[in-house]
C-alpha positions in Angstrom: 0.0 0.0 0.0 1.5 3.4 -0.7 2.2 6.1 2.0 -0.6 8.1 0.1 -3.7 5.2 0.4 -6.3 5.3 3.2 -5.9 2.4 5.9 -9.1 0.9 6.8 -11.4 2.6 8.8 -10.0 5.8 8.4 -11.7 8.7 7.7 -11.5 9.7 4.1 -9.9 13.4 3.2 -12.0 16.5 3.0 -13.4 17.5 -0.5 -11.4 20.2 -1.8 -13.2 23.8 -0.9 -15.0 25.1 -4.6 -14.2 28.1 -5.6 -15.7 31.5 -4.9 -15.9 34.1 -7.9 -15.5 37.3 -7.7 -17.1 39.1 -10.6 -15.9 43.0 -10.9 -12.3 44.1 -10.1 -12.6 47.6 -8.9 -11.1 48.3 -5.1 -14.2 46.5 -3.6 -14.2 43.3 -5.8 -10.6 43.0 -5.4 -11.0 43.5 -1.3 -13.5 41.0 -1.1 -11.8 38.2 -3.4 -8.7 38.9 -1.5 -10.4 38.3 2.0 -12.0 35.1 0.3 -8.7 33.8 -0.7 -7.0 34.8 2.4 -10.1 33.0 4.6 -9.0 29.6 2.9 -11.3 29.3 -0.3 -9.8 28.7 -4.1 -10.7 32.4 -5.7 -11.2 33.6 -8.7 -11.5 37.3 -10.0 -12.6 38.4 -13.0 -13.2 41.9 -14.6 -14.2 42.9 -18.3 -10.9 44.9 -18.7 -8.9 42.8 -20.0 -6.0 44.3 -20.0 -5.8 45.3 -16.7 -7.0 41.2 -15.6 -3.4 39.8 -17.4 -2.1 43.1 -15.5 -2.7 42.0 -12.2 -2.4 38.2 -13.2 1.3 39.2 -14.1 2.0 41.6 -11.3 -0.3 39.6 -8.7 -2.0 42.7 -7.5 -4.6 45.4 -8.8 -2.3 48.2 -9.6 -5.1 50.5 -10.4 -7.5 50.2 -7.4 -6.0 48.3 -4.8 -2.0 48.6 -5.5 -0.6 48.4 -2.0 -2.6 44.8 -1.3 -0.9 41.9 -3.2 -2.7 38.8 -4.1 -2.9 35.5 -1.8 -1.8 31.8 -3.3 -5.4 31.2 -3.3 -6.2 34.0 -5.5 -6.2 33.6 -9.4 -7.4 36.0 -12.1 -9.5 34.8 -14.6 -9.0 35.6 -18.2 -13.0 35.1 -18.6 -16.3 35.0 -17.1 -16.8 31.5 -17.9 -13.4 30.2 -16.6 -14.4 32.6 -13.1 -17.4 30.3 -12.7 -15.9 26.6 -13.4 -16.8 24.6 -10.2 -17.6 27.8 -8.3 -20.5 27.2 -6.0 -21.0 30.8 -5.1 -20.7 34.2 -6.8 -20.3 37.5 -6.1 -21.0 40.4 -8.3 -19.0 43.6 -6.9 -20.2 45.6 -9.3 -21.4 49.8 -9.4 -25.9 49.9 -9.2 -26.0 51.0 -12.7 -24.7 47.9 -14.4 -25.9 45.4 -11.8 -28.9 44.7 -14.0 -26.6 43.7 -17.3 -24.3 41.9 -15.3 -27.3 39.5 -13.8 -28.7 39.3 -17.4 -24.9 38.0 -18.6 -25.3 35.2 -15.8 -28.8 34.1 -16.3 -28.4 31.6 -18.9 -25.4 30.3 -16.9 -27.3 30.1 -13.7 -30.0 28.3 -15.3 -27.5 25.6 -16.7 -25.7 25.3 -12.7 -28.8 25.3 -10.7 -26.1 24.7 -7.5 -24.9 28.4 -7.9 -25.5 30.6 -5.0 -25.4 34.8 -6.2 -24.1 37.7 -3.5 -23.5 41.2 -4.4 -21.6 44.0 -2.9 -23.8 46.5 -4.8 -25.1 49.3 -2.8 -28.2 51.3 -4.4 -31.5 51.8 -5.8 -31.6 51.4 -9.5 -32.2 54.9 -10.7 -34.3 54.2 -13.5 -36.5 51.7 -11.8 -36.2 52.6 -8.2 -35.5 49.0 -7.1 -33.4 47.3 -4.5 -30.8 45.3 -5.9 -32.7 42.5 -4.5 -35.3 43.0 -6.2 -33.9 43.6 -9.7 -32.1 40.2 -9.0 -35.5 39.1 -8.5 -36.8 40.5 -11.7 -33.8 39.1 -13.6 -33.1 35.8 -12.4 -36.8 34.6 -10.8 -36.9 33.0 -7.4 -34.9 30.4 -7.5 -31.8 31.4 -7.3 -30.5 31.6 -3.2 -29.4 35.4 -3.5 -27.5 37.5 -0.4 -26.0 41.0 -0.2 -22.5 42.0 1.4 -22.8 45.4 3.3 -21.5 47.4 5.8 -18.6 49.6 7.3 -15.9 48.5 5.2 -13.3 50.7 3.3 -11.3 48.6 0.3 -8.1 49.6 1.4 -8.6 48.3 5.0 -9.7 45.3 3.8 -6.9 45.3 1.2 -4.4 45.6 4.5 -6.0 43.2 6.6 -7.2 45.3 9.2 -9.6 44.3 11.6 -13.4 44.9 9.6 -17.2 43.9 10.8 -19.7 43.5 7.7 -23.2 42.1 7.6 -24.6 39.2 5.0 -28.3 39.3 4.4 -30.1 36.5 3.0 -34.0 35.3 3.4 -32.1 32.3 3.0 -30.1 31.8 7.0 -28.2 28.6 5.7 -26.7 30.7 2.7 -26.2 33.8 4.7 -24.2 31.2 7.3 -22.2 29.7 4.8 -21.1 33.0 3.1 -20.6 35.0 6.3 -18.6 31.5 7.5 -16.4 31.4 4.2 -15.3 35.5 4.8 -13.9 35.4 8.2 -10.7 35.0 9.4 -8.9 36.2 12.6 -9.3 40.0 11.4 -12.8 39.6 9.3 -15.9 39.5 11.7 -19.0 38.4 9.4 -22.3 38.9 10.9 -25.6 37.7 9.5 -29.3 38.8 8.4 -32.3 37.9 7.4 -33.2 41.3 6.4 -32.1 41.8 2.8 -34.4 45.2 2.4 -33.3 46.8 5.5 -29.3 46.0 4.5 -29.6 47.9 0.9 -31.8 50.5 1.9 -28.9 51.2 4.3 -26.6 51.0 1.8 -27.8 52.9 -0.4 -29.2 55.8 1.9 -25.9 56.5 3.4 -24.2 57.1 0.5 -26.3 60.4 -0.4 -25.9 61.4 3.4 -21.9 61.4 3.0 -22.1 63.7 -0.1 -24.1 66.2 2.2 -21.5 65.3 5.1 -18.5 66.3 2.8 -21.0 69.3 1.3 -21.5 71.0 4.9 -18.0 70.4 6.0 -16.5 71.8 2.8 -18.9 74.9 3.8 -17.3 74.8 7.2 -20.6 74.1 8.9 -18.9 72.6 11.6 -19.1 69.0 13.6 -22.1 70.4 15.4 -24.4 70.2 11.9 -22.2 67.2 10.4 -23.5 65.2 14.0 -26.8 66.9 12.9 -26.9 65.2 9.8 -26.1 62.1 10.4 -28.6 62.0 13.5 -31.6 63.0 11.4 -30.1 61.2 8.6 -30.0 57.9 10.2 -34.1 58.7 10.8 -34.6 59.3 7.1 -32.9 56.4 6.3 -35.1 54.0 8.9 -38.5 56.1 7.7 -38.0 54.6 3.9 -36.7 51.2 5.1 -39.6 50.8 7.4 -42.1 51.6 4.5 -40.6 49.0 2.1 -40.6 46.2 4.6 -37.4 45.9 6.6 -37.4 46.0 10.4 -36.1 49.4 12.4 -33.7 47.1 14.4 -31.5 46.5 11.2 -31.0 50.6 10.9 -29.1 50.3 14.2 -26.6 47.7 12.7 -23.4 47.9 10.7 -25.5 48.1 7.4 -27.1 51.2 9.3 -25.6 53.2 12.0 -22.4 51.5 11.2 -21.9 52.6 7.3 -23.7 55.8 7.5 -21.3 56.9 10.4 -17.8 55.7 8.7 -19.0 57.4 5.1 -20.0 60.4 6.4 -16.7 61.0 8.5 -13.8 58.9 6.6 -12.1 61.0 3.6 -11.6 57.6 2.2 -15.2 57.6 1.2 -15.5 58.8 -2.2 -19.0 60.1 -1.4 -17.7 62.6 1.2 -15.3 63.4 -1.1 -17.7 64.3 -4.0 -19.3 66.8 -1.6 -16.2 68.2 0.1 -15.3 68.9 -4.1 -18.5 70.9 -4.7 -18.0 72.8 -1.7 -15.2 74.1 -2.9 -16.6 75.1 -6.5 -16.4 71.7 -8.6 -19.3 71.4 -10.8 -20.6 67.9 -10.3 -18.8 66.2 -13.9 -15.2 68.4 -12.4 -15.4 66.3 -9.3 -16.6 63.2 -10.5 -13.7 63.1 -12.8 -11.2 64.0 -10.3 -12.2 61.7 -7.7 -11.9 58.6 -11.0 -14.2 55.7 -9.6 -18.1 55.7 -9.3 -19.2 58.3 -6.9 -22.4 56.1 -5.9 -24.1 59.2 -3.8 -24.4 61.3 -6.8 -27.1 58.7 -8.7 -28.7 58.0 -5.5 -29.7 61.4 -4.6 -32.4 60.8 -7.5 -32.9 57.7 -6.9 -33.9 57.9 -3.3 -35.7 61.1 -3.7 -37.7 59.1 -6.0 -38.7 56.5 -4.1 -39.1 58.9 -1.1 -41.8 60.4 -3.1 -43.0 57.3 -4.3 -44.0 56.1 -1.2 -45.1 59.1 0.4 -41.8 59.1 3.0 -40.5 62.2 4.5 -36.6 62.9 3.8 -35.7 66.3 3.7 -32.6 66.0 4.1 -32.4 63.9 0.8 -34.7 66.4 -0.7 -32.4 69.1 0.3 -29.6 67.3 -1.3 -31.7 66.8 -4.5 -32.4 70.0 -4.9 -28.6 71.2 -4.5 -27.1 68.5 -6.8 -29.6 68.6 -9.6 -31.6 72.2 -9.4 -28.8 74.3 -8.8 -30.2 75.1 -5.2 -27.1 76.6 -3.0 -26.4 74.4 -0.1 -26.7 77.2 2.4 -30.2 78.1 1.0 -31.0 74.4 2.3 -29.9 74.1 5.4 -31.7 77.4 6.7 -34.8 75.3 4.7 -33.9 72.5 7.1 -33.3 75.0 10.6 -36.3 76.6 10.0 -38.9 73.6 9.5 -41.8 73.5 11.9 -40.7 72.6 15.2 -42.1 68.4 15.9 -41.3 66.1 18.2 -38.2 64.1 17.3 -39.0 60.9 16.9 -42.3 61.5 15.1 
């Protein structure tokens, strides 16, 4: 018998992990399918540039988003989408709101031929044509039989990059998925908490990201910590009053995909949505600072979106409306925060 065979009535080795693909390769794509790999799992990443994928295949890191955070063992770059997704059992699309919809039509016919796929994303927003929770435009795409989850939380790419100490949440109606993603993301510095409540998580998501452009906005002004507190206060209200009108549960607001994110966007200059605002504060027209700041500035589209659904569904936001009406009506900040000091004096939590 050779050194390598099983003696009787032992037990027999652990099936190799499958893979876990990664599908978008901007900062947060490449985080996440580093903290995949460096949790233990085969990973693959995969992004339509192709270029830049034999780039970082060569130089086994993501020079343009990620540079300082070089690639684990267990980390591979796939040269296509179909060679991302042999033998994976679960993927994850990190990809911005606005292409979320393409990217799930691209799977479809692949999910349909693998019905043991499982699909995450780490998109945070309303779609701003549609007004729908990437849940639900998941739904729309791929029908219900797909076990779908969300990644969200307070996370920064370049923390995660470095391996410093992060706390996210995983929502699923599915707990056993949620479980097993959560389970397959944490590691000694990587805390993975679940959810059931996969509304509650994106509303979160994509609420705080219009907050952190008015965070970046008042500071720019020089408003001061007193109103940036202010804002995120009444904000984190706001975001609760739309969450609870679509279904999700208040509790969740007071969680990492809540209090958590809206608190580390609105503060962090890491957060390109802060940044965005701190720009226009200082005279950028909205294309100016988009360009300088050179990723997706998620805040900008959401302010629409969210006003839009805020009015949709009859929920008070002013703060959002404010925002609105500075980003797309030419409305000067300061005209809307004395709009915002001088509204009818209520109880506060009404």
């Amino acid at each position: 018998m050779s050194a390598a065979a099983t003696s009787p009535g032992s037990p027999a080795p652990a099936a190799p992990a499958a893979p876990v693909a990664v599908l978008g390769a901007g900062s947060w794509g490449t985080a996440l399918a580093i903290q995949f790999a460096r949790s233990g799992h085969p990973t693959r990443l995969w992004g339509r540039d192709r270029e830049q994928s034999a780039r970082m295949a060569r130089e086994r890191r993501n020079a343009r988003y990620l540079p300082d955070a070089p690639f684990p063992d267990a980390l591979q770059v796939a040269a296509t989408l179909d060679a991302a997704l042999e033998g994976a059992r679960d993927l994850l699309v990190a990809v911005p709101s606005h292409a979320l919809r393409a990217t799930l039509g691209e799977l479809r016919p692949r999910l349909r031929l693998r019905p043991e796929l499982r699909l995450a994303w780490a998109t945070k927003g309303f779609e701003l044509d549609s007004g729908l929770l990437p849940n639900e435009v998941a739904r729309e795409v791929l029908g219900e039989d797909v076990p779908i989850a969300v990644l969200s939380g307070p996370t920064f790419a370049r923390e995660v990059g470095a391996g410093l100490p992060t706390a996210m949440v995983v929502a699923s109606p599915e707990p056993a998925f949620a479980t097993a993603l959560a389970t397959s993301l944490s590691s000694s510095n990587f805390r993975a908490y679940t959810s059931t409540d996969i509304t509650g998580v994106e509303v979160g998501g994509a609420v705080k990201n219009v907050m952190a452009v008015g965070a970046g906005l008042s500071d720019g002004l020089g408003f001061g910590a007193n109103t940036r507190i202010a804002l995120i206060t009444r904000g984190l209200v706001e975001m609760t009053r739309l969450g609870v009108a679509l279904g999700a549960r208040r509790e969740t607001f007071m969680g990492l995909a809540g209090l958590g994110d809206l608190v580390l966007t609105c503060t962090d200059d890491q957060s390109r949505n802060r940044r965005f605002g701190l720009a226009l504060a200082r005279g950028s027209g909205a294309e100016a600072a988009l360009a300088g700041i050179g990723q997706v500035v998620e805040g900008y589209v959401a302010a629409r979106a969210v006003h839009a659904v805020a009015l949709r569904h009859g929920v008070s936001m002013p703060i959002v409306e404010g925002l609105y009406r500075t980003l797309f009506e030419g409305v000067p900040a300061r005209e809307v925060v004395r709009a915002l000091m001088t509204r009818p004096i209520k109880s506060e939590f009404d």
